[in-house]
DRENDO-1510 file (C-alpha; in Angstrom, 1 decimal, always signed):
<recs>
REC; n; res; u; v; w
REC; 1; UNK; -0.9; -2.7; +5.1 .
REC; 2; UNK; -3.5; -3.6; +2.3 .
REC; 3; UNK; -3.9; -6.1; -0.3 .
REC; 4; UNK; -6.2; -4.6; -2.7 .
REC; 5; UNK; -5.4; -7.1; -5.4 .
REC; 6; UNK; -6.3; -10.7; -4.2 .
REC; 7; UNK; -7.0; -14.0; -6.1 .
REC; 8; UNK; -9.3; -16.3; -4.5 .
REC; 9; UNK; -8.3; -19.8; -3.9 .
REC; 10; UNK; -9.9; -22.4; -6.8 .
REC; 11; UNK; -11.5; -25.2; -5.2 .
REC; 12; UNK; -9.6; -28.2; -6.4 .
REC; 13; UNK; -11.0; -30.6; -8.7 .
REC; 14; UNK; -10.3; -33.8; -6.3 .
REC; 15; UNK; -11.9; -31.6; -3.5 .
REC; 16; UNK; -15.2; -31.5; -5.5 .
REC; 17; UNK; -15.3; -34.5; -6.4 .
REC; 18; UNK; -15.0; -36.0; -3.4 .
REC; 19; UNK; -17.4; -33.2; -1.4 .
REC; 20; UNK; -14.6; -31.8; +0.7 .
REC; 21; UNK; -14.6; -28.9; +2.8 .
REC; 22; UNK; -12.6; -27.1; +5.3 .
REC; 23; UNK; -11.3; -23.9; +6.7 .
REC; 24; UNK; -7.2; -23.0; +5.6 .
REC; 25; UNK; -5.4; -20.6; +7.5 .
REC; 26; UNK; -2.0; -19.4; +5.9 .
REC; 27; UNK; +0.4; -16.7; +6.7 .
REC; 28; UNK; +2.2; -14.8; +3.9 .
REC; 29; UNK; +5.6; -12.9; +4.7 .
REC; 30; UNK; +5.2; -9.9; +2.3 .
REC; 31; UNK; +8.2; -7.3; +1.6 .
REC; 32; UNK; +7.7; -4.8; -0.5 .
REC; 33; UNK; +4.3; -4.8; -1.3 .
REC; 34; UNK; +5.0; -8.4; -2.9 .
REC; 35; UNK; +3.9; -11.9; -1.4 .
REC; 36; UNK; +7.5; -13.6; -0.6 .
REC; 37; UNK; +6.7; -16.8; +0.6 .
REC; 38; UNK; +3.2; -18.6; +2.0 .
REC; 39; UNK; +3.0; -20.3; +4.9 .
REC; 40; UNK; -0.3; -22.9; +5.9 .
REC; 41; UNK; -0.8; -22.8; +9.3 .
REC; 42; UNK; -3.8; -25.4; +9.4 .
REC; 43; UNK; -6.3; -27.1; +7.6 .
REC; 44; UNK; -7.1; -29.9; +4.8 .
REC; 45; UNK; -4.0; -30.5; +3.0 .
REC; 46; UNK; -6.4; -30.9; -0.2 .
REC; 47; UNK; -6.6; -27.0; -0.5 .
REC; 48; UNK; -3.2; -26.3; +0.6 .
REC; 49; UNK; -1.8; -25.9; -2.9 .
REC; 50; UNK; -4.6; -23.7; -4.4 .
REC; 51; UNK; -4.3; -20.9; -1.2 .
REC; 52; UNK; -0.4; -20.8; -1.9 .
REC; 53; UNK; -1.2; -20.3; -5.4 .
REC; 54; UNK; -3.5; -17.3; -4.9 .
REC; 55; UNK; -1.8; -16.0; -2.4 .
REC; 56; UNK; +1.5; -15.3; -4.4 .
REC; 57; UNK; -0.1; -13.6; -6.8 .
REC; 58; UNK; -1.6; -10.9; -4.0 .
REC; 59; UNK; -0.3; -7.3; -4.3 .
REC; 60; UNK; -0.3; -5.3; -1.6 .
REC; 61; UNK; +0.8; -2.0; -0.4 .
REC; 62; UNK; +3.3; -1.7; +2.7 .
REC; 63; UNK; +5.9; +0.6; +4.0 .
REC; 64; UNK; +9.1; -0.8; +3.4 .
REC; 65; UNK; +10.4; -4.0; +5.3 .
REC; 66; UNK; +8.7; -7.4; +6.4 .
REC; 67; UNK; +5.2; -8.3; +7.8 .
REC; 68; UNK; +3.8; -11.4; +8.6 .
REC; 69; UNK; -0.5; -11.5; +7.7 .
REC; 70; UNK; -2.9; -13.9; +8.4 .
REC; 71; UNK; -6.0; -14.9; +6.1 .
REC; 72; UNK; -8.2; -18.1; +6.9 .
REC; 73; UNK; -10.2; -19.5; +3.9 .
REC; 74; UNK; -13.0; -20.9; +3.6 .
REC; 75; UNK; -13.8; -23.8; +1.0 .
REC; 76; UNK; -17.7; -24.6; +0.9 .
REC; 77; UNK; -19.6; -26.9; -1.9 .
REC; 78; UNK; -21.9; -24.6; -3.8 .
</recs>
């Protein structure tokens, strides 16, 4: 399974205001080559939002059925 169309994550607003940073890890169940739902496994609930957001909007190519993927992201001041 591939996802050759992903979105990366914005970093919020409030997150660089305040100088945040952090590591999310998120699982997406995918069916069909769609994202279904998103799932955060761990990290600062300040990015939580913005890795569900890009992650929906992944398309990816699978067989038919379910699969669960991983993806940790990382948010870093620039």
């Amino acid at each position: 399974m591939a996802c050759p169309t992903q979105t990366k994550p914005e970093m919020p607003r409030k997150a660089l205001q305040d100088g945040s940073e952090g590591v999310v890890k998120a699982q997406a169940l995918i069916k069909d080559g769609a994202v279904r739902d998103v799932t955060i496994l761990s990290g600062p609930r300040i990015f939580h939002a913005a890795v569900k957001a890009a992650m929906m909007q992944y398309k990816c190519t699978a067989d038919s059925g379910e699969i669960l993927a991983t993806q940790e992201f990382i948010f870093k001041q620039e």
